[in-house]
N, C-alpha and C positions, 0 to 999 in steps of 0.2 A: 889284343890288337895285333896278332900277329907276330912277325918278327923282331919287330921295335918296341913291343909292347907299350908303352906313352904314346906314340906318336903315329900318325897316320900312314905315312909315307918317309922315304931317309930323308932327313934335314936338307942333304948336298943335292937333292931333286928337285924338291919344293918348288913348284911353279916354272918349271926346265920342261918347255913340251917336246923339243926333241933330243933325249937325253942322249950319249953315248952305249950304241952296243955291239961290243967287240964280239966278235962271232967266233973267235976261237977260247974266249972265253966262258960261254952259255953254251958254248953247242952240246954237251950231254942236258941241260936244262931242256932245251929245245927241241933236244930228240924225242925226250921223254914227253915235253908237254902236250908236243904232235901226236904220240900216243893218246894220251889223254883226251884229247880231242879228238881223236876220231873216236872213241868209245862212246863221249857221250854223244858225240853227230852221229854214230851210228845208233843211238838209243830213236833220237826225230829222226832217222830215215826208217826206220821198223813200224815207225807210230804214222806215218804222212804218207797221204798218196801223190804219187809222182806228180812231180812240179816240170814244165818244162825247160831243159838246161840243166836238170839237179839243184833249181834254187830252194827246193824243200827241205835239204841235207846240210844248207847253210848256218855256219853261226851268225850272229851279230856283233857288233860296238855296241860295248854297255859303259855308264860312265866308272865302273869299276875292272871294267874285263870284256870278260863274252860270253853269251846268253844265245840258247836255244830259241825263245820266243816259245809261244802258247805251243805246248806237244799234246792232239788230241789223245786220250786214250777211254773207251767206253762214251758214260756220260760225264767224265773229268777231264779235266786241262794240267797238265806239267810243263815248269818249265825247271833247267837247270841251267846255274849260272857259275863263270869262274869269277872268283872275284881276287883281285890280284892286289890289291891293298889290304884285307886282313889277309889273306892265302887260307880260303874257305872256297868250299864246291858247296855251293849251294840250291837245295831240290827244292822248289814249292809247289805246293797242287791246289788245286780250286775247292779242295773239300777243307783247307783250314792246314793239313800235314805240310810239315816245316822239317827238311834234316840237313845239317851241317856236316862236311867230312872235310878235315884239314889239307890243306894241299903241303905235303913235306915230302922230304928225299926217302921215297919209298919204290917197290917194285911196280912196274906195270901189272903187274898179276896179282897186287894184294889192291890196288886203289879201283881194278875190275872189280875183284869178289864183293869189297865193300860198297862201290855203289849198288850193287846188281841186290845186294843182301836189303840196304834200305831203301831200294824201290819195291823188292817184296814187301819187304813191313809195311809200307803207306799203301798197300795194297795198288800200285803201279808195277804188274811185272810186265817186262819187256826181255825178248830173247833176241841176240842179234847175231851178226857174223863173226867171228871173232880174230877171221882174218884182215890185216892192217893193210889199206888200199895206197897205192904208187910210191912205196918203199921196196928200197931193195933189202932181199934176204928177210923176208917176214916173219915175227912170230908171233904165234898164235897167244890174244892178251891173256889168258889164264895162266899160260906156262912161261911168261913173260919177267923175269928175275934178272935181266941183262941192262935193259934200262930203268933207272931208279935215283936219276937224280933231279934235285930243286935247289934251285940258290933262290931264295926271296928277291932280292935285290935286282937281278936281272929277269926275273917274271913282272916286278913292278913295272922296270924301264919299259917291258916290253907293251907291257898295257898303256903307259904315258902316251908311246911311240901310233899305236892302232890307233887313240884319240884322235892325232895330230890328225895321221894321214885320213881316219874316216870323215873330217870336217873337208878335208880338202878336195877328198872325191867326191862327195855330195855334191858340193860346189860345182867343182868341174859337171855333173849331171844334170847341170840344172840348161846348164847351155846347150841340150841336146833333146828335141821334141819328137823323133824318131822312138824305135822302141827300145829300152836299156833298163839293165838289171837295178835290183838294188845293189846300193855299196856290200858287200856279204863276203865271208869267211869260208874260205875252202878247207876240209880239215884234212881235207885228201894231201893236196900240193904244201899247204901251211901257210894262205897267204889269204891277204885283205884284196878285192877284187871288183872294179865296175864293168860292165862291159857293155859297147853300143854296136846296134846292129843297122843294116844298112835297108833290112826290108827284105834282099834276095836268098832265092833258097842257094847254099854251098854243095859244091862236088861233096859226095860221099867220104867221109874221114876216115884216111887209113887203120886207125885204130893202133894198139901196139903200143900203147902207154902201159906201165910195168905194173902189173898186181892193179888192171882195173879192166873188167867187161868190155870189149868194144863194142856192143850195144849203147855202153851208156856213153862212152865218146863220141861215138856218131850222133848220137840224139840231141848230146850239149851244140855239137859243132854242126847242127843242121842246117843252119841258116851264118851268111857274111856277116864277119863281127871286126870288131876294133877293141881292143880290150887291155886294161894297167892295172897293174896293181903293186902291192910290196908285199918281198919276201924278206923275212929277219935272219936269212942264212941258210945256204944249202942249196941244193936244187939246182949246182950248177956254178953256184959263186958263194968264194968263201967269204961274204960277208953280206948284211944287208943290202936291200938293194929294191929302184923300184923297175918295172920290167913294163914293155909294151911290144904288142903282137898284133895279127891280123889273120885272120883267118877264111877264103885262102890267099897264100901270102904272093903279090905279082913281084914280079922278078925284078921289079924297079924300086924295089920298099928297102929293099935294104942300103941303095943309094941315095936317098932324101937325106935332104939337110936336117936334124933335129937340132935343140935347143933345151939344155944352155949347153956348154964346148964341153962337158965334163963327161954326156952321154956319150955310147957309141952302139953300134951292130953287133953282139954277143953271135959270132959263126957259128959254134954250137950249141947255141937254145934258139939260133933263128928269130934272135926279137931286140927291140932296143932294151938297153939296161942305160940307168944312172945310181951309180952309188950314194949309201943313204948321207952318207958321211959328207958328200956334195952339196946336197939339200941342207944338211944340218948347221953346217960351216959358212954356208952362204949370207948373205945380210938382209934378207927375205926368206925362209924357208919355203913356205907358203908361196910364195910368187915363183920361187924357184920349179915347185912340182910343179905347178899351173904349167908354166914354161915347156916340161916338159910331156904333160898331158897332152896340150894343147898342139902343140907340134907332132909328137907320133899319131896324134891321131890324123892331121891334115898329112902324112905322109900316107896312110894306111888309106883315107878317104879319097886324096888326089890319086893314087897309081891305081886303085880300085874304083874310079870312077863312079863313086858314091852322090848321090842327089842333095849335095851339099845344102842347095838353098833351101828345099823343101824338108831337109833333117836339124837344122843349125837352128839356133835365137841366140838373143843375147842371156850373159851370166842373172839367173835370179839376184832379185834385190830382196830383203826384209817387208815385209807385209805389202810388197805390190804385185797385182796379177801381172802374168807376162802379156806385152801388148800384145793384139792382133795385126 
């Protein structure tokens, strides 16, 4: 059972959807797990053909972790899942082959050779990049012995944490009939992510994001968007945090009122940020991100002049169609 061996998850969790995560606490966990996740996002970006925006390269919310989703390969299907309550990397393929590899405080370079060794054996081999995308000072995962740590405890919280916020952005998606991603896992950035687009093509993107093609920048950011999601640390802010952007951004976006008082205009990532710890403290989580969903995006929507009425509906409900 993992780390608790009896028990599912720590006692002091139990049923706590937005737990505590102190980011100067986990941040070698989170460096490392970021690793980890792009190895195996880069296994489904070697196996998929281009999606557009890179939603092919996405993980998901699983109710254990995060999971790849079906990875074609030949005439078989893989998928691989983190699972963050036993702390197992989990391979399955559609031919029946099942492998377990423990998730523990190990090198990036030995949790590479081990999966890469049991996708040969299940006869899934996959060869990929093995340079690490929009980190600074990259190293290549084989020769990777630098980052190699895992707290159990705070890879649980951090799976708790992606539950919460992926119900909440679905939600938030449902009130938007225009075209919009799925809720999805960037392994690039290291963040939970939806994003609504306005219809129009965007000015050409400068490019110039660190250890990533400006090809594939331009292609995500080709079309007007409105975009939030959560990052669990890094990136700009030493702690959790949920973030909203627009892309391209009018010169009036950063002067809109958002909502609730705890947000504000981060000057250097040029987007709004709400700390997660706001949300978590609040006496509504859940109505809290809404709050702030809802509001960057009516900033991003109003200064960009977005076809509100013909994009908008109201929030889905449980088993009833949306009116016409």
């Amino acid at each position: 059972m993992g780390a608790w061996e009896n028990a599912a998850m720590p006692p002091s969790l139990a049923g706590e959807p937005w737990p505590d995560l102190p980011y100067a606490a986990w941040r070698d966990t989170c460096a490392t797990l970021q690793l980890w996740t792009q190895i195996v996002g880069k296994v489904r970006l070697a196996q998929t053909p281009w999606l557009n925006h890179s939603w092919h390269v996405t993980l998901y919310v699983t109710p254990r972790g995060l999971g790849t989703g079906p990875i074609p390969h030949g005439a078989q299907s893989f998928q691989i899942n983190f699972d963050f309550i036993d702390h197992d990397l989990v391979i399955a393929a559609s031919d029946g082959g099942r492998a377990r590899l423990p998730l523990k405080a190990q090198p990036v370079a030995d949790f590479y050779a081990e999966l890469m060794q049991r996708l040969d054996a299940m006869g899934l081999a996959v060869r990929i990049n093995e340079i690490p995308n929009e980190i600074a000072a990259p190293i290549r995962f084989s020769a990777d012995r630098v980052h190699r740590s895992y707290q159990p405890d705070y890879a649980f919280r951090f799976g708790v944490i992606l539950r919460s916020v992926d119900q909440v952005l679905k939600l938030f998606r449902t009130s938007f009939v225009g075209k919009a991603s799925p809720v999805h896992f960037f392994w690039g950035s290291f963040d939970l992510a939806v994003t609504r687009f306005s219809g129009r093509r965007a000015p050409l993107h400068p490019g110039g994001i660190p250890h990533l093609p400006d090809a594939v920048s331009r292609e995500a950011y080709s079309h007007e968007v409105s975009s939030a999601g959560f990052w669990p640390g890094g990136n700009g802010v030493d702690y959790p945090a949920f973030y909203s952007y627009c892309y391209p951004t009018p010169a009036a976006f950063r002067g809109e009122p958002v909502r609730p008082a705890a947000a504000f205009f981060h000057e250097g990532l040029g987007e709004f940020i709400l700390p997660y710890d706001a949300v978590r403290n609040s006496s509504s989580p859940e109505e809290t991100l809404l709050e702030f969903l809802q509001s960057t995006y009516e900033a991003a929507a109003n200064t960009g002049g977005w076809d509100r009425a013909a994009l908008e509906c109201d929030s889905g409900k449980l088993c009833v169609p949306r009116r016409l």
